[in-house]
C-alpha positions as CSV (number, residue, x, y, z in Angstrom):
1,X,-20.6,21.3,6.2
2,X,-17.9,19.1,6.1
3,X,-15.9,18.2,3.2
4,X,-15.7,15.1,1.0
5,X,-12.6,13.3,0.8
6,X,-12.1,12.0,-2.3
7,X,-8.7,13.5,-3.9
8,X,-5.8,12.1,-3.6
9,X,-2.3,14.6,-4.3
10,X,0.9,12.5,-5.3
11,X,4.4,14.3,-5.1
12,X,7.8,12.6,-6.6
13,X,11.1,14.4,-6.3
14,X,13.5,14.0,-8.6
15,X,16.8,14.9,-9.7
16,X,15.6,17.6,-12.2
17,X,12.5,18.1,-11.5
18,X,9.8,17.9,-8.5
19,X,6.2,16.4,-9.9
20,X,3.0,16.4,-8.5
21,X,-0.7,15.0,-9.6
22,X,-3.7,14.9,-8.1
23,X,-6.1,12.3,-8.8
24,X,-9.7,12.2,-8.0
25,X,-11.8,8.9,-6.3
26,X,-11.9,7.2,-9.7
27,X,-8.5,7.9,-10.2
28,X,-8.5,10.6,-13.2
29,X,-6.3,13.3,-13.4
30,X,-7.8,16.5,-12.0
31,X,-4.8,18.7,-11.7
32,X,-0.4,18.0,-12.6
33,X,2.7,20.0,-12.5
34,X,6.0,20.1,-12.8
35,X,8.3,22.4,-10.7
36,X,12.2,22.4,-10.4
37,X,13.7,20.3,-7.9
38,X,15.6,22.5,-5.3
39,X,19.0,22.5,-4.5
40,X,17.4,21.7,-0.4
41,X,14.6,19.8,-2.4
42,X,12.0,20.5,0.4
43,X,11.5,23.8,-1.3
44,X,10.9,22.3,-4.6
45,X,8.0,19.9,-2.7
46,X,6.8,23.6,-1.4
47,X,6.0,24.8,-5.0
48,X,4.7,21.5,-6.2
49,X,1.9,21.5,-3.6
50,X,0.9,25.2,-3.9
51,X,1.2,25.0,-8.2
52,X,-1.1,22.2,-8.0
53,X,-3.6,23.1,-5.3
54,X,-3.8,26.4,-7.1
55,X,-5.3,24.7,-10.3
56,X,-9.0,24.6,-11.1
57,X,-11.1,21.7,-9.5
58,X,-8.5,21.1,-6.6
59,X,-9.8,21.5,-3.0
60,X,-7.2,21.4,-0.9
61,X,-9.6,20.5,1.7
62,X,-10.8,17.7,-0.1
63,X,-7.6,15.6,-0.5
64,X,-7.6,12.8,1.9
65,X,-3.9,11.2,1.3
66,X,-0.7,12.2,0.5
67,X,2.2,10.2,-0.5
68,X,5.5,11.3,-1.4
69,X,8.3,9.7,-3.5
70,X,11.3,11.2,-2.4
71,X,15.3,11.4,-3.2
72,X,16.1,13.1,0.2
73,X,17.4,9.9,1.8
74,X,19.5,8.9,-1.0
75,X,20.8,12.4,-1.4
76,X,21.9,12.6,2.2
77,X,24.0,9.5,1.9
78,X,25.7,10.8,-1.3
79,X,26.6,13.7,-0.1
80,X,27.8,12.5,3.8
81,X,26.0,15.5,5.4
82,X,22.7,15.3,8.0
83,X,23.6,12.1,9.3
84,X,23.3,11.4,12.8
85,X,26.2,10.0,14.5
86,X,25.3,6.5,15.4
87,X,26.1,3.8,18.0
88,X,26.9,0.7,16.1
89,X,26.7,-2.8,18.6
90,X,27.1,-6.1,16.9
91,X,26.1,-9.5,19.0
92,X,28.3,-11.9,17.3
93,X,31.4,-12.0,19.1
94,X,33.9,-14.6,19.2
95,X,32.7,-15.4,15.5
96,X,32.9,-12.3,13.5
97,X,35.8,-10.4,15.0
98,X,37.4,-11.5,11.7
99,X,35.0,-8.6,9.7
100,X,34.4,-5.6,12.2
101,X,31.7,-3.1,11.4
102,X,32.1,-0.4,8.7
103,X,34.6,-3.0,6.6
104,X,34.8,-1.7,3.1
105,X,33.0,1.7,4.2
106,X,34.1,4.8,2.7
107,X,36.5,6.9,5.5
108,X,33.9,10.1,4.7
109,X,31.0,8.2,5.4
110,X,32.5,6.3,8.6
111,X,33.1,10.1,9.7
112,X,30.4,11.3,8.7
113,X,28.3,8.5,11.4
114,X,30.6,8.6,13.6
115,X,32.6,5.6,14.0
116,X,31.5,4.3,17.2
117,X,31.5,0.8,17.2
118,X,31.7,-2.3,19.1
119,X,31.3,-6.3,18.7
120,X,29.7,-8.1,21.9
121,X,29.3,-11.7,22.7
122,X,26.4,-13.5,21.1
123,X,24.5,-14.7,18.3
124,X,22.6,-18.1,17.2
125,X,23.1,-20.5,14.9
126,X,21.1,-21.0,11.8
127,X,18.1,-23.1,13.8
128,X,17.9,-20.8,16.7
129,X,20.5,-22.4,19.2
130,X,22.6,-19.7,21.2
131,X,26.6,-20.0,19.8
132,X,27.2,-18.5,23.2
133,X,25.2,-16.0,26.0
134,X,24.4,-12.1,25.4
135,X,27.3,-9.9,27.1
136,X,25.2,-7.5,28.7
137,X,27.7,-6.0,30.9
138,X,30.4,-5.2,27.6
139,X,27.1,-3.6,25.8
140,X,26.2,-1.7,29.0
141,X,29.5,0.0,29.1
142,X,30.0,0.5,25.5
143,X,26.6,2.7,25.8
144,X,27.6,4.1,28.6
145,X,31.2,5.5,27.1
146,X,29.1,6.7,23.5
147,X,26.6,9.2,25.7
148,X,26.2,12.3,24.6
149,X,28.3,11.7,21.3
150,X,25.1,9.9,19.4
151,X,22.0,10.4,18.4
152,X,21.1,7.0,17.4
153,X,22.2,3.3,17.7
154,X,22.1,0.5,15.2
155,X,22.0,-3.1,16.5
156,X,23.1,-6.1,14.9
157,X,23.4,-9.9,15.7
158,X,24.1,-13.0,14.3
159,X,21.3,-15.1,12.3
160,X,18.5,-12.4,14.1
161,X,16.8,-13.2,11.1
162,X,16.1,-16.3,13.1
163,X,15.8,-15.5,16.6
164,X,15.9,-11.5,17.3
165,X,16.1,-12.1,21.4
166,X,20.0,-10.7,21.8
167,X,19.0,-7.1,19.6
168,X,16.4,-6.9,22.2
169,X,17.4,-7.3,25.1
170,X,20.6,-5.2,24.0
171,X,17.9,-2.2,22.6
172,X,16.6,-2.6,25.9
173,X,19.8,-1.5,27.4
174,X,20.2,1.2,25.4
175,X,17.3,3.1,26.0
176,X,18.1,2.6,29.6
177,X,20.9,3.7,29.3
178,X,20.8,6.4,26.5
179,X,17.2,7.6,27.3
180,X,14.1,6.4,25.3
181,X,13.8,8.9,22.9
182,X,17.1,7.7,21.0
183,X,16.4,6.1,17.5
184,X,17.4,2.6,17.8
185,X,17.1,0.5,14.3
186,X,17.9,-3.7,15.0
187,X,18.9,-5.1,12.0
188,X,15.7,-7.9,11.6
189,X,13.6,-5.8,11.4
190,X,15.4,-4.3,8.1
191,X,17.9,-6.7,6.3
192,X,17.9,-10.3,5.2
193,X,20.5,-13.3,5.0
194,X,24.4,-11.9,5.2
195,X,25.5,-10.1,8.8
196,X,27.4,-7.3,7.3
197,X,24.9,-6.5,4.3
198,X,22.4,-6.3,6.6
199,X,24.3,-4.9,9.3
200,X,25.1,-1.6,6.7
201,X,21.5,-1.4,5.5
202,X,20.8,-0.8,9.8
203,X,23.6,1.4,10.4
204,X,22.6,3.5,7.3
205,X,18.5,3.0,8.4
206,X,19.4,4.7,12.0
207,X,21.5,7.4,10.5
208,X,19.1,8.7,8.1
209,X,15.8,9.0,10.8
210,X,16.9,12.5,11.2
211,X,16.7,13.4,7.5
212,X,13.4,10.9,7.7
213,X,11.9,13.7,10.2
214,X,13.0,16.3,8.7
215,X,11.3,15.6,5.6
216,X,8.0,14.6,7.5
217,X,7.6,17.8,9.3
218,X,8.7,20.2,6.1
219,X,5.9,18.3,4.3
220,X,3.4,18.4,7.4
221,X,4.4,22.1,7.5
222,X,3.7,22.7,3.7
223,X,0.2,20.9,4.2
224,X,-0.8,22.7,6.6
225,X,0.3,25.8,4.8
226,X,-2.4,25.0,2.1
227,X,-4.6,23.3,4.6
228,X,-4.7,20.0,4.0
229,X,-5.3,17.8,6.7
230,X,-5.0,14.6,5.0
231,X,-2.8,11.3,6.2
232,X,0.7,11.3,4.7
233,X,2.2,8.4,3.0
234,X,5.9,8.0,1.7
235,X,6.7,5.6,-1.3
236,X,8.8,2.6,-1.3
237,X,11.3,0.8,-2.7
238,X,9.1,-1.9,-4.2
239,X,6.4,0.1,-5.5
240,X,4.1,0.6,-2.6
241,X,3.2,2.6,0.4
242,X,4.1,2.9,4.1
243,X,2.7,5.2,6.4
244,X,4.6,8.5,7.9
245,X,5.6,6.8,11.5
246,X,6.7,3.9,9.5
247,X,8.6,6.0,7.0
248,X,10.0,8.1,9.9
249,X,11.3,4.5,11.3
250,X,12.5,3.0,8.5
251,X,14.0,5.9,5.9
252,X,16.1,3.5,4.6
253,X,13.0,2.0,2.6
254,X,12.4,5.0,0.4
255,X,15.9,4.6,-1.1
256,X,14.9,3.9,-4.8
257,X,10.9,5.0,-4.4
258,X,11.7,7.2,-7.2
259,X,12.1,4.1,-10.5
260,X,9.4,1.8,-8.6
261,X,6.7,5.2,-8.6
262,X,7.7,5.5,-12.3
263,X,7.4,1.8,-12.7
264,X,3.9,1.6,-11.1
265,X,2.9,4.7,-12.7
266,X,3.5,2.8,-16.5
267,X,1.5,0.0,-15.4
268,X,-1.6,1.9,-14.3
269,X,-1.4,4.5,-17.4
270,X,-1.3,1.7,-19.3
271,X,-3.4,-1.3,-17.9
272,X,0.1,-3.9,-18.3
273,X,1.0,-6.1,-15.6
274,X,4.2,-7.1,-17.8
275,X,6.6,-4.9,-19.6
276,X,9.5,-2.9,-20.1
277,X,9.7,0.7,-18.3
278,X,12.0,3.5,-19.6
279,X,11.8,6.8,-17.5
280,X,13.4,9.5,-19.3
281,X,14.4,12.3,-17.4
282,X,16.5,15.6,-17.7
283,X,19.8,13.5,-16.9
284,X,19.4,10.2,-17.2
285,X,16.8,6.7,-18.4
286,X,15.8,4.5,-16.0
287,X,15.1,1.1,-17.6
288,X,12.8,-1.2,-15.0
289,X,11.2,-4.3,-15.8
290,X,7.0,-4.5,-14.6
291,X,6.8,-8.0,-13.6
292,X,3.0,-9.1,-12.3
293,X,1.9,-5.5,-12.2
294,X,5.1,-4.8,-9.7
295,X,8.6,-4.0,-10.3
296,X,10.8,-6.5,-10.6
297,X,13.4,-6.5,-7.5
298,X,17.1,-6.4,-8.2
299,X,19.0,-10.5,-7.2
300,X,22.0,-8.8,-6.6
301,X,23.3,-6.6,-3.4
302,X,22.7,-2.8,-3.2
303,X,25.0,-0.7,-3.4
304,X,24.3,2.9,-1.8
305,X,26.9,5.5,-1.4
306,X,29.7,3.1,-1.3
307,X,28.0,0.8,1.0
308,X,27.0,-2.8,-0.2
309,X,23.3,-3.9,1.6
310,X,21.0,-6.3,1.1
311,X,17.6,-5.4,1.4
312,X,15.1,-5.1,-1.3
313,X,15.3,-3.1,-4.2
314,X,14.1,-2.6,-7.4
315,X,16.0,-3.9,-10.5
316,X,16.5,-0.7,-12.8
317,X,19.4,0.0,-15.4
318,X,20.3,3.8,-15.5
319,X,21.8,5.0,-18.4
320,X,23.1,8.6,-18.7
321,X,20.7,9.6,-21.5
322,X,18.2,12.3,-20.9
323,X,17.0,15.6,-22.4
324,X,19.4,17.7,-20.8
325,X,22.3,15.4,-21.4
326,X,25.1,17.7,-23.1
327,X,26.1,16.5,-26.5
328,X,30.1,17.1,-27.0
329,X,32.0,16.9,-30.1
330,X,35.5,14.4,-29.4
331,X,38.4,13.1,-31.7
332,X,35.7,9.8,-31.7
333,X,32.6,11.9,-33.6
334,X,30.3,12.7,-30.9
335,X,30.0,12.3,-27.1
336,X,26.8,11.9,-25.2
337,X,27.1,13.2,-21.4
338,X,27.1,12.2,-18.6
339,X,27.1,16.0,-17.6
340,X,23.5,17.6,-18.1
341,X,22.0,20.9,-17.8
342,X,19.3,19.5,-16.4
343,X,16.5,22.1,-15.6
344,X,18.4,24.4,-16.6
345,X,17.6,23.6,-20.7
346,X,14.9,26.5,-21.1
347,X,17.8,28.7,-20.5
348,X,20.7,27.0,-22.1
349,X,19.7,24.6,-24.8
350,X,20.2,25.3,-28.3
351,X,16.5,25.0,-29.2
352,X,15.8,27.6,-26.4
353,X,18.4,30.5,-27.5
354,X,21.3,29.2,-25.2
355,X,24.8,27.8,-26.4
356,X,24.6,24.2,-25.3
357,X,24.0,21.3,-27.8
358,X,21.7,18.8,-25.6
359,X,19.9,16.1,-26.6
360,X,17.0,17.8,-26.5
361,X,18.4,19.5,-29.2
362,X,19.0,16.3,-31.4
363,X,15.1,15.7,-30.6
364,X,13.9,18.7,-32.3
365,X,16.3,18.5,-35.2
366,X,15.1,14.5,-35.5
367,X,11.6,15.1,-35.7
368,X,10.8,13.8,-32.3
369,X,9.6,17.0,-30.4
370,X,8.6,20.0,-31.5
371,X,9.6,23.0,-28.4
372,X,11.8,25.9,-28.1
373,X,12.5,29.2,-29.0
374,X,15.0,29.4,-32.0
375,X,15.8,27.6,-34.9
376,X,19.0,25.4,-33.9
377,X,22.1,26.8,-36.0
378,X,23.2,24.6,-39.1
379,X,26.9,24.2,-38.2
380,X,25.3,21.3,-34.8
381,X,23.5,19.7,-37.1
382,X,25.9,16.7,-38.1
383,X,26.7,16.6,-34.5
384,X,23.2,16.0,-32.9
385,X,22.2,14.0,-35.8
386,X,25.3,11.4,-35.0
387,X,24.1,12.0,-31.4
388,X,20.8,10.8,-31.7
389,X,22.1,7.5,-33.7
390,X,24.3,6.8,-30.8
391,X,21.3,7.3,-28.2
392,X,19.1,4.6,-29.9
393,X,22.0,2.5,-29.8
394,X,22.7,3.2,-26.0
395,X,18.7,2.5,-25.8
396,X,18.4,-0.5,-27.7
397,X,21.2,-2.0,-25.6
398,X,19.5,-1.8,-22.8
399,X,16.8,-2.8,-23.9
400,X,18.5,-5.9,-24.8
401,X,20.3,-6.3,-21.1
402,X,17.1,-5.9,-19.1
403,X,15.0,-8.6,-21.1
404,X,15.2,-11.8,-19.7
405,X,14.0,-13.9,-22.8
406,X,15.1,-13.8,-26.4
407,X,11.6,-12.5,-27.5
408,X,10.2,-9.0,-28.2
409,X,8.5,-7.0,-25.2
410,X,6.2,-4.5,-24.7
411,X,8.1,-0.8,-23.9
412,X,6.4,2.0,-21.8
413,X,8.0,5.3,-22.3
414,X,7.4,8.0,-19.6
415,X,9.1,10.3,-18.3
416,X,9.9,14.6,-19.5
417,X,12.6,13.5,-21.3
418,X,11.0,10.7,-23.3
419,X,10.3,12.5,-26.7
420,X,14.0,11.0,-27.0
421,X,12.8,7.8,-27.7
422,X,12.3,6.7,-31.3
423,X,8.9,4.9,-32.6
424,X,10.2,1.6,-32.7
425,X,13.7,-0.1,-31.0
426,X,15.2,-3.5,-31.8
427,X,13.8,-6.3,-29.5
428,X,10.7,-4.2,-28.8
429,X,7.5,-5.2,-30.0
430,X,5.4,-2.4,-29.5
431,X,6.2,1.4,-27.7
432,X,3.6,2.7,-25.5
433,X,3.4,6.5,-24.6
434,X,0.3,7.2,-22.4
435,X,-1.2,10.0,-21.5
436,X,0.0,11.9,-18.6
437,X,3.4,10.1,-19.3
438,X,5.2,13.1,-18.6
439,X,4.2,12.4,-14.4
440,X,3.5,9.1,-14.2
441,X,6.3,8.8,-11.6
442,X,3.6,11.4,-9.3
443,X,0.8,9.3,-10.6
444,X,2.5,5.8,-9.5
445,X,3.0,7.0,-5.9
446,X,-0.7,8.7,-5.6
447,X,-2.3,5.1,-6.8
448,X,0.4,2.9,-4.7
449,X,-1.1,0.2,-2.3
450,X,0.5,-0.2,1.1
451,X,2.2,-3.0,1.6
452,X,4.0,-5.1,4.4
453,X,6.9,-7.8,4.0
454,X,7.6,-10.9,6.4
455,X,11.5,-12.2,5.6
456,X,13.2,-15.0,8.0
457,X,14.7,-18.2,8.3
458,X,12.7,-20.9,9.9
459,X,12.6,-24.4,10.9
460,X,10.3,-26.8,8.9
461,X,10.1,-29.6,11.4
462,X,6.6,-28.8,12.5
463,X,5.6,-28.6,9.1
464,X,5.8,-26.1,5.8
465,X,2.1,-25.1,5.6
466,X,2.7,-24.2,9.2
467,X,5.7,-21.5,8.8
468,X,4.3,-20.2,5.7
469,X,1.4,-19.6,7.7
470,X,2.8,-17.8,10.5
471,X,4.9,-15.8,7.8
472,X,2.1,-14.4,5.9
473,X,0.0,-13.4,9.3
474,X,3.5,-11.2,10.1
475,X,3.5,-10.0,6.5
476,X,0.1,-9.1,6.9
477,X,0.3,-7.2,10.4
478,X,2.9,-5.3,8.9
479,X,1.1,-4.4,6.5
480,X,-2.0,-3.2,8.3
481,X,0.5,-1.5,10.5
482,X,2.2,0.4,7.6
483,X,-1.8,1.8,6.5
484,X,-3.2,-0.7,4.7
485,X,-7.1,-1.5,5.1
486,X,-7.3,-4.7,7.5
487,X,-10.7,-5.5,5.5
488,X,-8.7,-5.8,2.3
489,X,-4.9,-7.0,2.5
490,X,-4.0,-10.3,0.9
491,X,-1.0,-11.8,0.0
492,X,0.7,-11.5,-3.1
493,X,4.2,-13.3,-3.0
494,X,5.3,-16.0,-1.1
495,X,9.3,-17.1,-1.5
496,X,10.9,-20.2,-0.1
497,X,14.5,-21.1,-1.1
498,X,15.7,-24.4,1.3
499,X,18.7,-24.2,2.8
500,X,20.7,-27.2,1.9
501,X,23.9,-29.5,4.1
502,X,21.6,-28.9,7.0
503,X,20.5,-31.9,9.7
504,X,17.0,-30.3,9.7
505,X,14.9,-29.2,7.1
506,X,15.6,-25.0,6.7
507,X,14.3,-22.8,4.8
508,X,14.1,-18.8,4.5
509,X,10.5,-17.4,3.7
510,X,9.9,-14.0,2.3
511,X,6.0,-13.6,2.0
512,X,4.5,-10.1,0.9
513,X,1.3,-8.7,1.7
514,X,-0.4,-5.7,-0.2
515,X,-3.8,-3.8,0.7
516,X,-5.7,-0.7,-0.4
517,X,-5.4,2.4,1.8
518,X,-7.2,2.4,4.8
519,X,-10.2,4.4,5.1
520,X,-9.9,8.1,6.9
């Protein structure tokens, strides 16, 4: 007899610890854990999945999705190491040779892709005219001399935002040349307005896909450990879903999944649709803002392991504040982190038997939580008492830098860590702590819609309605391609700035299209 499908299991990695949650079809919690994130965090997913499928009411055969928020891609950048080396060809020569790829790169992280790099003739002007032909004999033999010493190639051109034929017809040359099975990223299909943002953001995209595959078949393999054949989803930046080829394609997209699950995961615990976020954690809060039931995207560029890119992200304020955040004694009073102990606090925190004063700590000693093993000794008592005065002060700042209007706003508090916030904060006017708060960052990516976005610069001469139009059909195919349910996708944002001093009227479109998950 075959089984129904109608559990979902959501899995978000963090920096302390691994969560997962699954929820059943009317999206109650059947079963949620918390496991230590690994040092190699795929082992960390590994205990996640077999702590909750062990739990009572979970079928593993029975779950029909999977999604995963995950810090693997991030993590990989940080820390320079399984990157592929990459083939980096920019169409824009004679007018960028003035800013050559990897300017303002770190030296580890130029090493650490390789270094290969090149800038060809080519590129279009902001309405589509070509500045000057494609030079497909210079990208032939720059190809030609990187063979064998890459595993991927990143392709960039001038204003592709607005016509993307020269990264084509140059991708086509290098999977002639380099064999079709090397990972080729072109830059508009990834960044916006600005060449070298959006340039990095492709560079770092192709580097990652081997992490991005990696991940996909350590969590295929863990699935089918448990047997669970059930389609696998990774979390975004902005709060939704993309399938696992598309993941696989476009890793780059999963940097910051981790605050938009959290910030998802407040609104549906909850029932907001605006509101202020805090995630506590084990080492630090992440404040985001819940704007229309999303979060709200960052205006400024990313920055990601040294690297400035332009792509979408979400707008969060970290602070280093969370329960494992060692509390020091200074000539100033008291000093709160950065360092933490992080899941390490059931063996070292005061509370616990260990010899570290964390805030955690402070909690207990303030009333706030109630956990641990021992009484905390009398002589740390001024010190986490000054400690947790200073933490709502660190809070209600910012609180106070992520509003945008002068009055009071709702505050979600999720998150392990988030018995560290007190019952009431200056410019707050009410704090909500839901149930399940503890993984709503697994619950946000398990209830996640799938979601595609459309961004380009277009000509309005044959009319507005017309490119919006043709914008939101692209936003919508994407996001049918990414998993969404054809029957069911609509679009939910539509941007249009004008680009002024132009003889023609100019404008760049960003339209976003959202849909359920499509059925199995």
């Amino acid at each position: 007899m075959p089984h129904t499908l109608d559990l979902r299991l959501g899995i978000d990695v963090g920096g302390t610890h691994t969560d997962a949650v699954v929820l059943d079809r009317d999206d109650q919690v059947v079963a949620k854990t918390k496991q230590p994130t690994s040092k190699d965090v795929t082992a960390g997913i590994r205990a996640a999945i077999a702590a909750v499928t062990a739990q009572p009411g979970v079928d593993p055969q029975r779950i029909s999705h999977v999604m995963l928020g995950t810090t693997h891609a991030t993590n990989a950048v940080l820390e320079r190491r399984r990157l592929h080396s990459v083939a980096v060809l920019r169409v824009g020569a004679p007018s960028t040779l003035g800013a050559p790829p990897f300017l303002g790169w770190p030296e580890d992280l130029v090493r650490a892709v390789g270094g290969h790099a090149v800038v060809v003739e080519g590129g279009f002007e902001y309405d589509g005219r070509e500045i000057v032909p494609f030079d497909a004999g210079t990208t032939r033999v720059f190809f030609e001399s990187v063979r064998g010493l890459v595993d991927a190639v990143a392709i960039s051109a001038v204003f592709s935002p607005m016509s993307a034929q020269h990264e084509l017809a140059a991708a086509d040359i290098a999977r002639e040349v380099l064999g079709d099975e090397v990972v080729v990223s072109l830059s508009h299909e990834i960044g916006t307005l600005g060449l070298l943002p959006r340039e990095n953001a492709t560079v770092l995209n192709a580097a990652l896909t081997r992490v991005a595959r990696e991940v996909a078949s350590a969590l295929t393999t863990a699935l089918a450990e448990h047997e669970i054949d059930a389609s696998v989803l990774f979390a975004q930046n902005d709060g939704t879903l993309m399938g696992l080829e598309y993941a696989v394609r476009f890793p780059i997209l999963t940097i910051g999944s981790g605050p938009a699950n959290s910030i998802r995961g407040a609104a549906f615990l909850t029932g907001l649709t605006d509101a202020l976020v805090a995630d506590v954690g084990g080492t630090s809060t992440d404040f985001g803002m819940l704007v229309n039931g999303f979060p709200r995207e960052s205006a400024a560029s990313v920055d990601i392991g040294g690297v400035s890119t332009n792509f979408r992200m979400p707008d969060v304020l970290a602070i280093a504040l969370g329960g494992g955040t060692v509390v020091h004694s200074n000539s100033d009073g008291v000093g709160i982190g950065p360092d933490s102990v992080g899941y390490r606090l059931p063996q070292e925190g005061l509370a616990f038997g260990g010899d570290t004063p964390t805030m955690s700590d402070a909690a207990v000693l303030g009333g706030r939580a109630a956990f641990g093993t021992t009484r905390v000794p009398d002589e740390h008592r001024p010190t986490l008492a000054a400690a947790l005065a200073a933490a709502d002060e660190m809070l209600a700042d910012a609180v106070d830098r992520m509003k945008l209007g002068r009055g009071d706003t709702p505050l979600v508090v999720v998150g392990g860590g988030s018995v560290l916030i007190p019952e009431s904060l200056e410019g707050v006017s009410r704090i909500h702590r839901p149930e399940h708060y503890d993984v709503a960052n697994a619950i946000g990516a398990a209830i996640a819609q799938v979601s595609g976005r459309w961004d380009e610069v277009v000509s309005l001469s044959n009319g507005r309605a017309e490119a919006i139009s043709a914008a939101s059909a692209q936003a919508t195919a994407r996001a049918i391609h990414a998993g969404a349910d054809p029957e069911f996708v609509e679009v939910v944002e539509i941007d249009e700035i004008p680009l002024a001093y132009l003889t023609e009227p100019v404008a760049r479109i960003s339209v976003k299209a959202v849909g359920p998950l499509g059925r199995q």
